[in-house]
N, C-alpha and C positions, 0 to 999 in steps of 0.2 A: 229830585234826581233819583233816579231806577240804581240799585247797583245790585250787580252779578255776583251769583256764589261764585266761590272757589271751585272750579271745576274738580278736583280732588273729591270733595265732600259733597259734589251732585248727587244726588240719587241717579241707582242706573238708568231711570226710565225717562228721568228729563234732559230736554236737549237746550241749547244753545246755539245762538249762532254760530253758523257754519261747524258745527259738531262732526263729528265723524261716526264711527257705527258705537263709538263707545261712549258718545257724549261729548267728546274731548275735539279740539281741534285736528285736524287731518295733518298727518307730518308731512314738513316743507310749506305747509299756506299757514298766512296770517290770521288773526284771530278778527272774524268780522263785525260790525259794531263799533262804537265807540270808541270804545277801549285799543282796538286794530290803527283808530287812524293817529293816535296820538304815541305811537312807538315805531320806534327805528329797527335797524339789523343789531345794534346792541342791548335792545331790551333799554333805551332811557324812553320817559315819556316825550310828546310834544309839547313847549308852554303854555300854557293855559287850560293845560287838562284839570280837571279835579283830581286831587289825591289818592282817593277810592280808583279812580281809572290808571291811576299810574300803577298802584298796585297792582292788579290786574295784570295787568301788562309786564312786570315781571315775571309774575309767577306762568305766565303765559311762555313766555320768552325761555324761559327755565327749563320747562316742560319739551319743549322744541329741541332744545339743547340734548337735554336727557335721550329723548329719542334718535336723535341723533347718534349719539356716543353709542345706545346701543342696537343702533344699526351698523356701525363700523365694526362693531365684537364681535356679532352675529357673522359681516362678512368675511372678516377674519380666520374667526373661529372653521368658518367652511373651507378657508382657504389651508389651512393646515391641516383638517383634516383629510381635504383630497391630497398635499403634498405625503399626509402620514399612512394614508393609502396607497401611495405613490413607488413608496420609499418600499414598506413592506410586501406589495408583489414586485418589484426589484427583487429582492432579498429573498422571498421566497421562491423565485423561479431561478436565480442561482444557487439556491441551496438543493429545489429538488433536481435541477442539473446535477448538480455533485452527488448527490443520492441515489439518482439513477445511474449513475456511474459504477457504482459498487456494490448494485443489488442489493442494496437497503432506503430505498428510496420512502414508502411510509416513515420509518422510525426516525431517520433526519430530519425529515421535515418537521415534526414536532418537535424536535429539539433544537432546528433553526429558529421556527416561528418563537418559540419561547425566550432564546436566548438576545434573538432581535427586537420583541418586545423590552424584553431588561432593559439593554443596552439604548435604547430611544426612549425611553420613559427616565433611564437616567439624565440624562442631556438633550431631549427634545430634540432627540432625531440624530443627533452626530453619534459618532462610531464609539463607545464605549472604553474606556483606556483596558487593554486585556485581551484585546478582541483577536487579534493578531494570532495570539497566544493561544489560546481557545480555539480559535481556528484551525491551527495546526494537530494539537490533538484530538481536536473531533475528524478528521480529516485523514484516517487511516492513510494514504498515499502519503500524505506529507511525511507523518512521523516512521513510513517505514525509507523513503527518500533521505533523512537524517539519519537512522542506524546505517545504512547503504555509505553514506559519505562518513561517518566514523567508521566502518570497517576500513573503507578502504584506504581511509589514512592511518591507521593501524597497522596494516597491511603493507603500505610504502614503506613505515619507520622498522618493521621487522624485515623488510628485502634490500634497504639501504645497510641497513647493520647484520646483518647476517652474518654468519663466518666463516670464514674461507672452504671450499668446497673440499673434501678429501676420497679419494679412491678408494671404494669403498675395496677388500680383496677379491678375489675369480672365488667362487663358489665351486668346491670339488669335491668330488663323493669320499666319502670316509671311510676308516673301515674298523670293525671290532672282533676282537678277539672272541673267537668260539666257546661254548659253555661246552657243549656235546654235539655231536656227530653221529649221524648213523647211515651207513652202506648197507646195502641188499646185493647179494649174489642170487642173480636170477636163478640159473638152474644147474646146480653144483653138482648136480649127482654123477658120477664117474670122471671129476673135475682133483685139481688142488686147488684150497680155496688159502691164501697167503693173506696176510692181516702186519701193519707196523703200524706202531706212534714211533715217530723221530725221538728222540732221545732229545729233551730237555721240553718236549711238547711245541717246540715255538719253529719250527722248520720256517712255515709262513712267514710270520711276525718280523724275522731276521730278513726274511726276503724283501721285506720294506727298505732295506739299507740300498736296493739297488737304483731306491728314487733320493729317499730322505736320511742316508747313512746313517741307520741303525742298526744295533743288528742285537743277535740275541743270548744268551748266556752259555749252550752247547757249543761245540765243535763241530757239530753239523749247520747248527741253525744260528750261531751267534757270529761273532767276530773272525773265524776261524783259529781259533786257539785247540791245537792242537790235542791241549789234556782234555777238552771236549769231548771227542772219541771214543773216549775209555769206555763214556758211560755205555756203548753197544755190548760190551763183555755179556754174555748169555749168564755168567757165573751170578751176577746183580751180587757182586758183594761190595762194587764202587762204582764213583758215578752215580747216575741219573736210571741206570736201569736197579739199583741198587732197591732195599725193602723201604727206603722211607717215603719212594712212591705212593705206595700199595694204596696210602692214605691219601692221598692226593686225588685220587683218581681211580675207575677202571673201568673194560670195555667188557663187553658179554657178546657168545657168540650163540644165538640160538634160531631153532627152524622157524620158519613163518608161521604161525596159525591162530585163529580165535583166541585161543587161548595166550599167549604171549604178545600181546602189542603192546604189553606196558614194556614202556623205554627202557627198565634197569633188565629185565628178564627176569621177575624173582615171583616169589611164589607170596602168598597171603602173609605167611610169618613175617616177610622182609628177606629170608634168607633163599641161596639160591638154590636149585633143586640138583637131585643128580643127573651124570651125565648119560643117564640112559631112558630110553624112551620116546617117540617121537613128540616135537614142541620141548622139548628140555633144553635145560641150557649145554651147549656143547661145550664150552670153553668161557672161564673169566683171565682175561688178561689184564696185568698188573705193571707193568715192566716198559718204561719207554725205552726205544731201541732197540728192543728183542721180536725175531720175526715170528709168529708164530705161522705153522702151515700146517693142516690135514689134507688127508687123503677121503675123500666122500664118499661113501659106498651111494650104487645106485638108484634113476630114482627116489630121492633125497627132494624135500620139499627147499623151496629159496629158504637162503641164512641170512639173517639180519644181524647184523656186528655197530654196535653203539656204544658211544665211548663220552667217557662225560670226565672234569676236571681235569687232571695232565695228561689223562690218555686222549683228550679228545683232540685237541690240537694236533691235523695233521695227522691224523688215523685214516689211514687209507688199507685200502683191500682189493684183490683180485682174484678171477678164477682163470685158470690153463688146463684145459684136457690136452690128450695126447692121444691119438686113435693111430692106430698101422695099419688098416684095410678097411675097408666097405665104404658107405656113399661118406662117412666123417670124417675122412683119413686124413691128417696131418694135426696142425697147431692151432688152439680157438683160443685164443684170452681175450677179456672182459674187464675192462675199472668196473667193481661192483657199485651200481648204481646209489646215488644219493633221489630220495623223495624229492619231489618239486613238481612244479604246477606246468612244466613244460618241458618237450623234447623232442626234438629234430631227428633222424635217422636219412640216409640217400644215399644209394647204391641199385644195384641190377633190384627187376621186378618181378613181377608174380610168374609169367611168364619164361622167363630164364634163370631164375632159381626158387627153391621154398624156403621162404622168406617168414621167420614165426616170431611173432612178438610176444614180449612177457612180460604182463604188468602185475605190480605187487602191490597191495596197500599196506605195508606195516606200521599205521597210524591206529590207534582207536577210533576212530573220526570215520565215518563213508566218502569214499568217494566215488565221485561222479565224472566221468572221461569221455570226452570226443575224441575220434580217431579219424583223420583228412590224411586222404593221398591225393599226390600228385602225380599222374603223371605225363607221358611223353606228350599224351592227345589234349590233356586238359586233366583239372579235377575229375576224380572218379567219386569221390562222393561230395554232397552237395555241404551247403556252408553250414549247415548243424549238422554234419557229417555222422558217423553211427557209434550213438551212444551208449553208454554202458552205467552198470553199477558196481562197484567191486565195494565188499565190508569190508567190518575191519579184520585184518590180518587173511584176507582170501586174496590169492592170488592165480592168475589166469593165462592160457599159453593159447595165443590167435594164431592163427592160418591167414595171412595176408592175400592168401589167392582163392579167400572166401569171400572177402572184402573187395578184391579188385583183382579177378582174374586171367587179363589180357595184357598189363603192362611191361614194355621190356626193362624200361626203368624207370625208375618212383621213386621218390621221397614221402615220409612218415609225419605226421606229425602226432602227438598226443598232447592234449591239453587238457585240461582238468576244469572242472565249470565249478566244485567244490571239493576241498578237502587234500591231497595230494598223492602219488606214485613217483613208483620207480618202475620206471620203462627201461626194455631191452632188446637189442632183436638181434637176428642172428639168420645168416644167409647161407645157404648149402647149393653148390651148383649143381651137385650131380655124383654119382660116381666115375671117383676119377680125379672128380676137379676138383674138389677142396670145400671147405666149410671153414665159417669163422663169424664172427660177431661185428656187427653195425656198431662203430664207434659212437657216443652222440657228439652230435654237428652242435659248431656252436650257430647261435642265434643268426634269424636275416639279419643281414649288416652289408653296407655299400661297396667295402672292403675286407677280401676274407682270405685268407692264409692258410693252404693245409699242408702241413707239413711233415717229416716221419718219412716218405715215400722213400723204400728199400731201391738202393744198385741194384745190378746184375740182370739178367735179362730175362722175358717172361712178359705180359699182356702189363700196360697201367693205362687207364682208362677214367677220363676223367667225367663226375659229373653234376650237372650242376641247376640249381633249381631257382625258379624264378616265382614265389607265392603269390604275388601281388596281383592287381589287376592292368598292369601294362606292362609290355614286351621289352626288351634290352639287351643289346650288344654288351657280351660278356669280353673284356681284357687278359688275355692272356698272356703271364709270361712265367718262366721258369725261373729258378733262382738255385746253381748248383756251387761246388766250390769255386768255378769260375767266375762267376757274379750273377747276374740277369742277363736273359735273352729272350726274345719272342722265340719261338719256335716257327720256322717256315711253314706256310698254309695251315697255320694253327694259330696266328693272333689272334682271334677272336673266335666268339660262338654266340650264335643266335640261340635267347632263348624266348619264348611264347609266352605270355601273360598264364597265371597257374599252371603251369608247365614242367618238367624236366626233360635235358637235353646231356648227351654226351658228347665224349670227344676223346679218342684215340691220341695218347701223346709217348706210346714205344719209341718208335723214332727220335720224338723231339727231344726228349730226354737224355735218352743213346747211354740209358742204365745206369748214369751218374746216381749215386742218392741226390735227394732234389725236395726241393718244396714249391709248391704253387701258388702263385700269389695273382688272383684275382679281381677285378675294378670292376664296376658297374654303378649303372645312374637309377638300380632302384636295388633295395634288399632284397639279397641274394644267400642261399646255402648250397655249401657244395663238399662232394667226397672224392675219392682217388680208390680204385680199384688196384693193387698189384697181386701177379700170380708168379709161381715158383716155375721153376724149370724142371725135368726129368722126364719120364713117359708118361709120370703119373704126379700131376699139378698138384700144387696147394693154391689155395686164396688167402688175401689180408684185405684189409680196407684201412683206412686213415681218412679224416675228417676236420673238415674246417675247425680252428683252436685258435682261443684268445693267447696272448703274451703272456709268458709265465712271471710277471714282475713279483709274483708274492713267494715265487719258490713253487717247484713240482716234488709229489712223489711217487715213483713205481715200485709196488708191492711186490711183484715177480719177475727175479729175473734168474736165468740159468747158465751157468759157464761148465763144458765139459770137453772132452777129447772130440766130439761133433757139435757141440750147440752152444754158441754164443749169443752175447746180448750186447747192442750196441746203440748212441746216442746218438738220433740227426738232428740238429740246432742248427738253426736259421737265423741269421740277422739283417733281414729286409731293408732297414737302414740305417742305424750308428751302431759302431761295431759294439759286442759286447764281449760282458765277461761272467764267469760261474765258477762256483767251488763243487765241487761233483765229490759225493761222499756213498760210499757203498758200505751196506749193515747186513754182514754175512749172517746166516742162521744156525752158523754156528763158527765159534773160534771170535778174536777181538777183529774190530774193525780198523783197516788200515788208515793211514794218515789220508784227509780229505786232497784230492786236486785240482788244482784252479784250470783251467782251459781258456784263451780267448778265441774268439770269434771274429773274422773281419768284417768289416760294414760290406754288406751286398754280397754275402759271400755261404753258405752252407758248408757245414762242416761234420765229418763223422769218425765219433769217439766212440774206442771199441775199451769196455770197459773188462775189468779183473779183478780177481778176489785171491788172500793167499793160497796156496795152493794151487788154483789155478782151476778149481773146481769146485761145484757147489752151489747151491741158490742164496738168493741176496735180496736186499733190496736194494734202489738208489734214491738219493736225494741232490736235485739240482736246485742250485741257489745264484739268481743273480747279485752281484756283488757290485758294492754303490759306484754310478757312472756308467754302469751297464746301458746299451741302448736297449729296446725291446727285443727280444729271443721268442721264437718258437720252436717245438722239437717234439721229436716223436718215438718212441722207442722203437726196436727192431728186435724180434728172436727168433733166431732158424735152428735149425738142426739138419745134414748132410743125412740122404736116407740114400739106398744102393736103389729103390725107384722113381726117384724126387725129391726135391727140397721141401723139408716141410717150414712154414713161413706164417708167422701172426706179428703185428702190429697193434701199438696203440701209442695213439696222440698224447702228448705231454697234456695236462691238464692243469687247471690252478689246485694246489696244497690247500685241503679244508680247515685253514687257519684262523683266518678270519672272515667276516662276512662284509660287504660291500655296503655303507649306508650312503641315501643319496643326500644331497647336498639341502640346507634347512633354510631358507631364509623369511625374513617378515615380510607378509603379504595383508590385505584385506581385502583379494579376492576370496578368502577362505568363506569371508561371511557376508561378502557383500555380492551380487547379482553379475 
């Protein structure tokens, strides 16, 4: 009997029945031979085999088996790894989706692919426990989607509980009390130039009682307490005009030039120079209450008057020529100007009178000034109108019909591009007709008031300017002791976009003292022309004016056997009330008088000093519950040729200054 090696331990190069390329049986066939026909599907032999063949046929069987098994691993193993191929481009064509979403597509993708290998190499393909998790933070949208939904429930729990909402107050402009002051008399020469501080310095300040009932420690300016008064005694040995001022405060009266624009007037030592000389100081006043006044000789450069600690509060000043014949002839006075970046002037123009303007810098600082007219036809000069330079302490007198020589009537303006002046002007009709000084207007505004406008009979002329660049129907009405009335064929007046326009209201008036009270739907300035009567005319002018709520002062005024001085108050609409106190320039000042006013009604107070003669000053104070007042003062004097006649508008008292209202913003810094 033949018997067969172990196919295991064949050599590679012998074969076997039915062998395959490796010697070995072919997987899935029997093994042929002998040995084949004596075995079943379990590997036993058939009986009668020989023993050696049974064996065989085991290990035959075996071997079959084995192959078997790993051919199922083999296909297996292929089938997981097409499903782990499967799985991972899934995975990664949702991750470079989400990648390409956020314009980082390279860099997630390597760190999807990485992370999804982890996660399947942990658990053979299932999703990782964390994975969620992971997810979300690799996932910028996601975790900026979570801050988003915590803000905003943050944001419900602080507008559920919030606290009741409260009114915040109206925001309203303030106001603070003055350190120093300084007025320019433009051109004093053959002038009186009149200077006062109110007596306890607070004239203004008190004037606050007519909104917020306060008031202030004088008898002019405080409570009305009569022993107030005293203090005007010229003597200053009690009272407020007394020496323990001196320390408090004082004012310096010196000529404009180079040389002097430092604010105290005083020379290198600190101390002040004598009173002789041109640029010296002319006058240090000391004394609230006490008027002081010179006489100017001719010619005379503008005076600068600055007042700093008790003097300054309410330091006010003026100048009044007085001329008997040639083209000047009658009464000029002038509020000497306060420095500022702005200022209105409107009345007649180049054309129908000489019209001269006088600007002053008595700053250290240069300034730089536009000058814009307006007139009837339009602007005469263009929007960076014609510029100038004035240094410090020069000061300069223009010819308006150098500037704009065809107007019959015009408005001024002066602006300033750096630095500041005091502007003035001053209007001459002619010989004959009179000469006097362009009040300043107050600012465009929608609604404008001018008030002062003299009785009796004589030319009043109203007129009125429209800066803007669109046209508007101007409202007109009167407002005399009898209350308001339009004037027949004078309600209104058309004016032209940069434009001025007049309008003749003798008539409508019919010589009442009067004020005018004007409406319009764009910002508007306007003045009032009146002329005196006799063969041989005077002029005045009076000028749009705010409320005097803080208190007014007039530095000059004269009482004599021909020339009085008297107060036109207006009250447009709740009636009002004032304490009127006059600070003679020499002798005590009498007891102050209260005066009311009716609502819609104008009223004129002819004012006195003891004796019954003499120059003064006044001080008007509304008193708390006052409604708003406007007023103008009036001074004539009877001449045997005409009435000689000047005006000037009530003005606010340089008490305090106006601050505007402060509130928390973050426009300040943000876009």
């Amino acid at each position: 009997m033949r018997s067969t090696p172990p196919w295991p331990d064949a050599p590679s190069g012998a074969t076997g029945p039915a062998s395959g390329p490796s010697g070995r049986p072919a997987d899935g066939e029997p093994a042929s031979g002998p040995a084949a026909d004596g075995e079943t599907a379990a590997g036993r032999t058939v009986a009668g085999e020989p023993a050696t063949g049974r064996a065989g046929s085991r290990r035959a069987g075996s071997r079959r088996a084995d192959a078997k098994a790993a051919r199922q691993a083999r296909e297996k193993a292929a089938r997981r790894d097409q499903a782990e191929t499967a799985r991972r481009d899934r995975a990664e064509t949702r991750r470079d989706r989400a990648e390409a979403a956020r314009g980082d597509r390279a860099d997630g993708t390597r760190r999807g692919r990485a992370a999804g290998r982890v996660a399947e190499g942990a658990d053979g393909g299932a999703k990782a426990p964390g994975g969620v998790g992971r997810g979300l933070v690799e996932n910028r949208f996601g975790f900026l989607a979570l801050v988003l939904v915590a803000l905003a429930a943050l944001f419900g729990v602080a507008f559920v509980t919030r606290p009741a909402a409260v009114a915040a107050p109206a925001a309203v402009p303030g106001r603070v009390a003055v350190e120093s002051v300084t007025a320019v008399c433009p051109d004093p020469g053959g002038a009186r130039v009149s200077a006062l501080t109110p007596p306890g310095g607070t004239a203004g300040t008190g004037g606050t009682g007519a909104s917020g009932g306060t008031g202030g420690s004088g008898g002019t300016a405080g409570s009305g307490d009569a022993a107030g008064t005293e203090g005007a005694d010229t003597s200053g040995t009690d009272g407020t005009g007394g020496a323990g001022d001196t320390a408090r405060g004082r004012a310096t009266v010196v000529e404009v030039s180079k040389d002097t624009v430092d604010p105290e007037g005083l020379d290198a030592s600190g101390k002040a120079p004598d009173n002789s000389g041109k640029g010296r100081v002319q006058a240090v006043l000391d004394r609230p209450g006490t008027l002081w006044q010179r006489d100017v000789p001719a010619k005379a450069a503008p005076l600068r008057i600055s007042g700093t600690g008790a003097m300054a509060a309410g330091l006010e000043a003026a100048q009044t020529s007085r001329v008997t014949d040639g083209a000047a002839r009658g009464l000029a006075s002038v509020r000497c100007a306060e420095p500022g970046a702005s200022a209105w002037f409107v009345g007649p123009g180049s054309a129908s009178a000489d019209v001269v303007l006088y600007l002053t810098n008595a700053d250290a600082a240069q300034a730089v000034i536009t000058i814009l007219v307006y007139a009837g036809e339009g602007p005469v000069v263009g929007d960076s109108g014609n510029g100038l330079v004035l240094k410090p302490g020069e000061h300069r007198a223009i010819r308006m019909r150098d500037l704009a020589p065809s107007p019959l009537v015009m408005a001024v303006e002066v602006r300033t591009i750096s630095g500041r002046v005091a502007a003035s002007a001053r209007a001459g009709l002619g010989a004959g007709k009179g000469v006097d000084w362009l009040p300043a207007a107050a600012a465009p505004a929608t609604s404008v008031v001018v008030p002062g406008i003299p009785g009796g009979g004589g030319l009043r002329e109203l007129y009125v300017t429209a800066p803007g660049e669109r046209d508007t129907v101007v409202r007109v009405k009167a407002l005399t002791a009898d209350g308001f009335y339009a004037m027949k064929n004078r309600e209104t007046l058309d004016v032209p976009a940069g434009s001025t326009a007049s309008l003749d209201l003798s008539t409508g008036i019919g010589g009442q003292p009067a004020a005018i009270v004007l409406s319009a739907d764009v910002p508007i300035v306007a003045g009032v022309m009146a002329t005196g009567t006799g063969s041989k005319q005077d002029v005045a002018f009076t000028a749009g004016a705010p409320p005097i709520d803080i208190g007014s002062v007039v530095a000059d005024n004269r009482a004599g056997k021909k020339v009085s001085s008297r107060l036109i108050l207006s009250a447009p609409a709740a009636a009002g009330k004032v304490r009127v106190q006059t600070l003679p320039a020499k002798g005590a000042a009498p007891a102050p008088v209260e005066v009311d006013i009716p609502a819609s009604r104008t009223k004129e107070i002819k004012l006195a000093v003891p004796g019954g003669r003499g120059d003064y000053s006044v001080v008007v104070l509304p008193l708390p519950g006052s409604g708003p007042l406007y007023g103008g003062r009036v001074l004539d004097e009877q001449a045997p040729d005409g009435l000689y006649l000047t005006t000037q508008p009530l003005a606010l008292a340089r008490t305090s200054a106006a601050v505007p209202p402060i509130t928390e913003s973050t426009t300040v810094i943000l876009p």
